[in-house]
C-alpha positions, 0 to 999 in steps of 0.5 A: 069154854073152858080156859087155863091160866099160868100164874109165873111169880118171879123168884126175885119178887121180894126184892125192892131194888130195880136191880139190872132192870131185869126182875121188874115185873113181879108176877105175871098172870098168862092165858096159856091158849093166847099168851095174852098176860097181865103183869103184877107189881107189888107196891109199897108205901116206902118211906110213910113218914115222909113221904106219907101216902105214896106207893110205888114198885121196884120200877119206880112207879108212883102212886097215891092211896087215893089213886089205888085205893078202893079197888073197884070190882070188874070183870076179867074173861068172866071172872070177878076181877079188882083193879085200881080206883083211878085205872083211867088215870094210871094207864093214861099216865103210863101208856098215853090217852089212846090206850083207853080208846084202841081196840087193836094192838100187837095184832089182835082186836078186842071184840065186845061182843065176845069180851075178848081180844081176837087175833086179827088174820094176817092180810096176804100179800099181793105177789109183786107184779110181773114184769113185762114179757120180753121181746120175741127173738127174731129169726135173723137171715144172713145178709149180703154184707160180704158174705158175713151174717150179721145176727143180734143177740138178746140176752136173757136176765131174770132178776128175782126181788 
């Protein structure tokens, strides 16, 4: 299976300031046939002397050497891929404890067997039900009440939801 990927670097990935909050993300690596992504952020030991061992990006994420580094080898859609030393405890800490268990997300699965996230097919939806059938209008025959015919009108509305 052949895939193509878009690597989009912000222009703005030298600066370290949040700025407006919108040039946070300093790279992105998309699949262009799912539009899955994985964000890239540049870190950056800001002040070693006081702060000695602390890393952290431009959304003010911070991190320890040890927690970072040394990068542990993996595998990303077959392909050798390196990600951070304590990846379980960086992704816990920013997307809570269930971001390392689930397997569904944003409408898609993660399948093991494939190694990849499927995108789950929409369940149809069931047509609302159908409201009861109304009444049969009755043929009405003129009465005797002083010559008048007494009739009885139905009234048809139909209400779409």
């Amino acid at each position: 299976m052949k895939k193509t990927y878009l690597l989009d670097v912000n222009p703005h990935y030298g600066a370290l300031t949040r700025g407006n909050g919108a040039n946070i993300i300093d790279a992105r690596w998309i699949d262009t046939s799912t539009g899955v992504f994985i964000d890239i952020t540049g870190l950056r030991e800001r002040d070693p002397e006081r702060d000695p061992g602390v890393w952290s990006c431009k959304n003010n994420h911070r991190y320890r050497t040890g927690d970072v580094w040394p990068l542990r080898r993996t595998e990303f859609e077959g392909a050798e891929a390196w990600i951070p030393y304590s990846f379980d405890t960086i992704l816990a800490d920013e997307y809570g404890p269930k971001s390392l268990v689930s397997e569904q997300w944003a409408g898609h699965r993660w399948m093991p067997e494939l190694k990849e996230w499927v995108k789950v097919p929409k369940k149809k939806k069931k047509p609302p039900p159908t409201a009861p059938p109304l009444p049969q209008k009755e043929e009405h025959k003129p009465t005797e009440d002083k010559g008048r015919e007494q009739v009885i009108v139905y009234e048809e509305v139909i209400v779409e939801v």
